[in-house]
N, C-alpha and C positions, 0 to 999 in steps of 0.2 A: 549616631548609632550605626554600628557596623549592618551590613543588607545579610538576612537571613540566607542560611545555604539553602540552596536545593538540590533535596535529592529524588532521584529519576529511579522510580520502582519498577521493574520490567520483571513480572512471569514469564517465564518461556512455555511454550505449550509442547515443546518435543514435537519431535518427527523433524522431516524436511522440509517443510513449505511454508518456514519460518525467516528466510534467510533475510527478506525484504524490511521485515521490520525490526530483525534483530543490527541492519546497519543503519537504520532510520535511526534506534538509540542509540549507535556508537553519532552520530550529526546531532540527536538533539545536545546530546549530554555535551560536545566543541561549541555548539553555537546560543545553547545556553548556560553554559558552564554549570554544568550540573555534574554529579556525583551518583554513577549507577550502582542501583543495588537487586542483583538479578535471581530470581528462586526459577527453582525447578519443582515440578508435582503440581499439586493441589493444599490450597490449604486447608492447616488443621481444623478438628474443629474444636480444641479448646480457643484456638484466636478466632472463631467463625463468632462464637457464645461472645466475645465483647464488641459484637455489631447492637448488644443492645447497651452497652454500657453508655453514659456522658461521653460526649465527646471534649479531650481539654483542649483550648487553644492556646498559642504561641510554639513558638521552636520555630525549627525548621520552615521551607516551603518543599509539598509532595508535586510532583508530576507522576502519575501512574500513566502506562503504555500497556495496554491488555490486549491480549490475542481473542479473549471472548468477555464473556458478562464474567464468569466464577470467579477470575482474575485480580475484579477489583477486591475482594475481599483478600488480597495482599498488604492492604495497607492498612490489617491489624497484624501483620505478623511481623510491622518492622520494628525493629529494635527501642527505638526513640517512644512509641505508640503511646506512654507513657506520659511522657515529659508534653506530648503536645504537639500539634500542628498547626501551623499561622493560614496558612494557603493550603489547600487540596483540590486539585486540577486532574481530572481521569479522562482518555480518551481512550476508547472502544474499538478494536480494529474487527471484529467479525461482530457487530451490535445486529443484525438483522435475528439473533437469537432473544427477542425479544421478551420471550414465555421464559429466559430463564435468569433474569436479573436477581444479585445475589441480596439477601436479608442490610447487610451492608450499604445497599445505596438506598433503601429504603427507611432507613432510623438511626436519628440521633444525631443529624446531620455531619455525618464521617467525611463526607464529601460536598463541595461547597460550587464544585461548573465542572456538568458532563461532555464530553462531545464523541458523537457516535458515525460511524463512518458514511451508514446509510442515511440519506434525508426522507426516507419512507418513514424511519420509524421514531422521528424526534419528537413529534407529540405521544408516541407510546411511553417511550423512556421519563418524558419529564411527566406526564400524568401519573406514572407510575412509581416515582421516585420522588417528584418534589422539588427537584432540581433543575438550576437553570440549564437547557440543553441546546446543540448545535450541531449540524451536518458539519464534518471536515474528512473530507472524502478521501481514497489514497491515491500517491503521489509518485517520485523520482528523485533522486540526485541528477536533475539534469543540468544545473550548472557546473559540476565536479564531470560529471560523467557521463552524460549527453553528446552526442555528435553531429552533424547535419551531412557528414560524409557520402560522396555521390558514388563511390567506387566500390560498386559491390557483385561481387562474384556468384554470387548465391542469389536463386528464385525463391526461395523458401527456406524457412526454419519451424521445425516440426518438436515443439516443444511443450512438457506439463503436461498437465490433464487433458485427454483427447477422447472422442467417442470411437468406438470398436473399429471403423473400419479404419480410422488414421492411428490407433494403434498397433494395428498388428503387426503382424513381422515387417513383411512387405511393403507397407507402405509409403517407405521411401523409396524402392525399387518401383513399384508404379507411379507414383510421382516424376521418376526418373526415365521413366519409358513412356512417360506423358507428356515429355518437355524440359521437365521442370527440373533445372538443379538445386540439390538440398544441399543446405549447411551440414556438416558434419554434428553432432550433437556435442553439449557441451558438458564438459564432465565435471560429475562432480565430487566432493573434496570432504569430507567428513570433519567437522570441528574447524569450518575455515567460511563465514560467512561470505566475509569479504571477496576471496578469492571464487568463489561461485557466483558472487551476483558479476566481478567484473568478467567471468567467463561465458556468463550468459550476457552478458550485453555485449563481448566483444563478437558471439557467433551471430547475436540479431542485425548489429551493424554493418553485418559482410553481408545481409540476404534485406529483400527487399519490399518480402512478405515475411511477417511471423503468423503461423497458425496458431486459434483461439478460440474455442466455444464457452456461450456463457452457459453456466450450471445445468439449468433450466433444458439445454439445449444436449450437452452432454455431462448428466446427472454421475454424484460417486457417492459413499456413502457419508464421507464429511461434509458435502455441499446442503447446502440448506434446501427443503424439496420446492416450494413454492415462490421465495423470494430473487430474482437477481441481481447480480453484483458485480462491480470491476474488480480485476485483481490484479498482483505485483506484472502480470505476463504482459495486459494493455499498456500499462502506466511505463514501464521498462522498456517495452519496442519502440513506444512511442520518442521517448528520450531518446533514443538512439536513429530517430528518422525512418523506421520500419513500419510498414501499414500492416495493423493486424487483420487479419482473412478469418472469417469461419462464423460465427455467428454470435454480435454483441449482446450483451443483458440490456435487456430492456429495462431501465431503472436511470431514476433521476440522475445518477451520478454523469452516465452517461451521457445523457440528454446535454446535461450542463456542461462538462468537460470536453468532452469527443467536439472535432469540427468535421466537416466536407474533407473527404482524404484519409481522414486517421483510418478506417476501419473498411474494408470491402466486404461486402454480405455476401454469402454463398447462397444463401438461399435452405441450406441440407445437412446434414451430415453425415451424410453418405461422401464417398470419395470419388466413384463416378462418374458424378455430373457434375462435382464440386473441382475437378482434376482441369477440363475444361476453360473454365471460367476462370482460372489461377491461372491458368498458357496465356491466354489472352490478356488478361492483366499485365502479368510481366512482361509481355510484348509491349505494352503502350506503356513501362513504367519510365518516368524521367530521374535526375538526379535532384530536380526542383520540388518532387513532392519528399524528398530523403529532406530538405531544408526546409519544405515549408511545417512537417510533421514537428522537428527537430523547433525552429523558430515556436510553435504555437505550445510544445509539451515546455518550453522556458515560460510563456505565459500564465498558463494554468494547470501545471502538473509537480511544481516543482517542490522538494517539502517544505522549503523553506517559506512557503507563504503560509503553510498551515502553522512551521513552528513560531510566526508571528503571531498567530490569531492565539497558541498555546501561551505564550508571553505576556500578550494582553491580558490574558484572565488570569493571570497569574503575578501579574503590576510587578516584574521583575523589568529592569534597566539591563540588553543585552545588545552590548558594541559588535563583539562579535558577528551575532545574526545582522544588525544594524549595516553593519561596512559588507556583507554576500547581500543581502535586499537589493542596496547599492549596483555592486559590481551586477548583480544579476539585472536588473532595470539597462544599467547602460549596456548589457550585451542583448537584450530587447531592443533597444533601441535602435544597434548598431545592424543588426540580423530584421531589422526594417527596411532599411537602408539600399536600393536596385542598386 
């Protein structure tokens, strides 16, 4: 009996600060040979109303890829919904919204293995849901896209979300009457995922700090008020051998992923005293911590270990991911190696 297809359900959430996971599904859908099918908005709620119908099974195998909890309720409004689902696999990229899991993962079991980005709130979601759940944190293309490059021009790269006084006009002009040379910023590209993430990673891999506050530290009004969390900026500099400066989230993901090196604490976020302590820094930086950052984000950043754990639960046979696991172990290995 031929292997069921799968198809890879991706809501987009609009705006810009999508780019990260919108090429995560262009890698899942190559390396699992999956089939995307991508909505824009919110869904309806004549499909929201068959969260409480029977669920049928067979068909298809679903992978859903959510930007928040409302999301999963996409996978009443796919086409097939009908005919049935053999496999339903959902992972959560913004789950620390844990107050607002949609009717959907709670009845009729629509959904059969959750996994949510944060490990704070894995017994929320599976208390809450019924379902079997799992931390699978975010990650990198850092075997495609990663570098360990020592040759960098640039003290700093002053990118994303920033607290007031590192956004203001100026504050690459004081950074630059501080010491410090900044990357130029990288631009971006409207309707071109791809071309913006490779143009932020090629301005991080020229600079030898990326600046980075977590939420908590410099708060916006999409960030969550109480919880922290890593985002595409850590996981991305990291790949590319860049130590992020400014102030990490405090949160498991961290704890677990981050080593000695990834991240220098300022202490503030003020610019200031934070101006300081980033001269100093790039005074003592070598091209060895550009490879050791680079060597350890191949360990444990890359997404291809997550898209194995998405495979597991999902009992699909994927050669593809199977031969990058591979290559990617032996360039661990190799990036061992004095």
């Amino acid at each position: 009996m031929a292997e069921p297809l799968l198809r890879i359900i991706y809501p987009h959430a609009g705006g810009r600060g999508w780019d990260t996971v919108t090429t995560l599904v262009t890698l899942a859908s190559r390396l699992l040979g999956g089939e995307v099918t991508r909505f824009e908005g919110f869904p309806s709620a004549a499909r929201k109303a068959l969260s409480v119908a029977p669920r049928r099974t067979g068909g298809d195998d679903i992978l859903l890829i959510c930007p928040a909890p409302y999301a999963l309720s996409f996978v009443l409004e796919f086409p097939e919904l009908l005919r049935g689902h053999r496999r339903v696999v959902a992972w959560v990229i913004d789950s620390f919204w844990d107050d607002r899991i949609p009717r959907v993962a709670r009845h009729r079991g629509h959904i059969d293995r959750l996994f949510v980005n944060d490990a704070e709130v894995v017994d929320s979601w599976s208390q809450q849901t019924g379902i079997e759940t799992s931390a699978l944190p975010f990650g990198a293309d850092v075997l495609r896209h990663g570098t360990p490059g020592g040759d960098r021009p640039y003290d700093l790269q002053i990118v994303g979300r920033q607290p007031a006084t590192w956004s203001a006009p100026d504050a690459r002009s004081a950074a630059e009457a501080a010491g410090l040379r900044c990357a130029p910023a990288a631009p971006y590209l409207d309707n071109d995922p791809e071309g913006n993430q490779q143009g932020l990673r090629d301005s991080m891999s020229l600079s030898k700090f990326t600046l980075a506050f977590s939420n908590l530290a410099a708060p916006a009004a999409y960030t969550h008020p109480t919880r922290a969390y890593i985002t595409g900026r850590w996981t991305e500099a990291l790949a590319v051998g860049s130590v992020v400066a400014g102030i990490a989230p405090d949160c498991l993901a961290a704890d677990r992923l981050f080593w000695p090196g990834a991240t220098l604490e300022l202490g503030t976020v003020e610019r200031t005293p934070g101006l300081p302590i980033l001269r100093e820094a790039a005074r003592g930086w070598t091209p060895e911590l550009a490879r050791h950052n680079y060597r350890m984000a191949l360990e444990r950043l890359d997404w291809r270990w997550r898209l194995r754990a998405l495979a597991d639960a999902l009992g699909r046979p994927t050669p593809a991911l199977d031969a990058e696991l591979r290559e990617l172990a032996n360039l661990i290995a190799a990036e061992g190696q004095p």
